[in-house]
N, C-alpha and C positions, 0 to 999 in steps of 0.2 A: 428465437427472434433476436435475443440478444447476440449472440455468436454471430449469425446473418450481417447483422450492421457493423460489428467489429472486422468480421473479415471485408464487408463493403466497405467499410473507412479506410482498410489499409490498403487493400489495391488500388481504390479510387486517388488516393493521396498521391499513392507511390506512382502510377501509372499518370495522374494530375502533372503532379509536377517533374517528377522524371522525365516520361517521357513527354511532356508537354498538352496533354489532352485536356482539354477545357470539360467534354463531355465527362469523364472519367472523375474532375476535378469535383465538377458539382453532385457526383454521384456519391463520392466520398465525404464531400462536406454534409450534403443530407440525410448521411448515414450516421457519419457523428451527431448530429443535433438528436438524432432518434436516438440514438444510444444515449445519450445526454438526460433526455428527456423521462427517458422507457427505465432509467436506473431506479433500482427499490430502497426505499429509505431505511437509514441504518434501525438497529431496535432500539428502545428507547426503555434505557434498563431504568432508571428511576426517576423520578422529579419529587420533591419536597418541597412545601415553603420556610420560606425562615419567617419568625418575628424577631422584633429589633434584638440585639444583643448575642443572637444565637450565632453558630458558625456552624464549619463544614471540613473535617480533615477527611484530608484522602490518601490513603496508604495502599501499597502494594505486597500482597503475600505469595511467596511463588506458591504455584500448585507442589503436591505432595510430591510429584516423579524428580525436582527440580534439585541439584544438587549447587551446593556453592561451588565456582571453580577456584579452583589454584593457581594461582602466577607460577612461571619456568622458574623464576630465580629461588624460588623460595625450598625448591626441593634440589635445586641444584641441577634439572635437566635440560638447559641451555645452555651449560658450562662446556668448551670444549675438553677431547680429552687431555690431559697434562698440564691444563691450567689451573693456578691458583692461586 
């Protein structure tokens, strides 16, 4: 269903306004709203409450596969050759 309305938003739009079709136009615009509409809500990974005083840091840990990258300059392989 979802895909159905997306490809219907995007012919109707393009075929709307491109080529001028009014019918085309509204067929697209009420495919968007459906699509609009029809989307599933994200998950909702936590909620807490706070009492007075408490707080909330939020940090980021890459996953395990995730390596730091290197800058070029730092290994010297953006240097051309014979420069120095």
């Amino acid at each position: 269903m979802h895909s159905l309305a997306h490809r219907l938003m995007r012919r109707g739009l393009r075929r709307g306004l491109v080529e001028g079709s009014v019918a085309w136009l509204v067929i697209g615009a009420a495919a968007g709203v459906v699509r609009y509409v029809t989307r599933p809500e994200p998950p909702l990974v936590a909620r807490e409450n706070l009492r007075l005083g408490e707080s909330v840091l939020v940090t980021h840990v890459p996953a395990s596969g995730d390596r730091p990258r290197r800058r070029r300059h730092e290994n010297g392989a953006g240097d051309l050759p014979g420069s120095s």
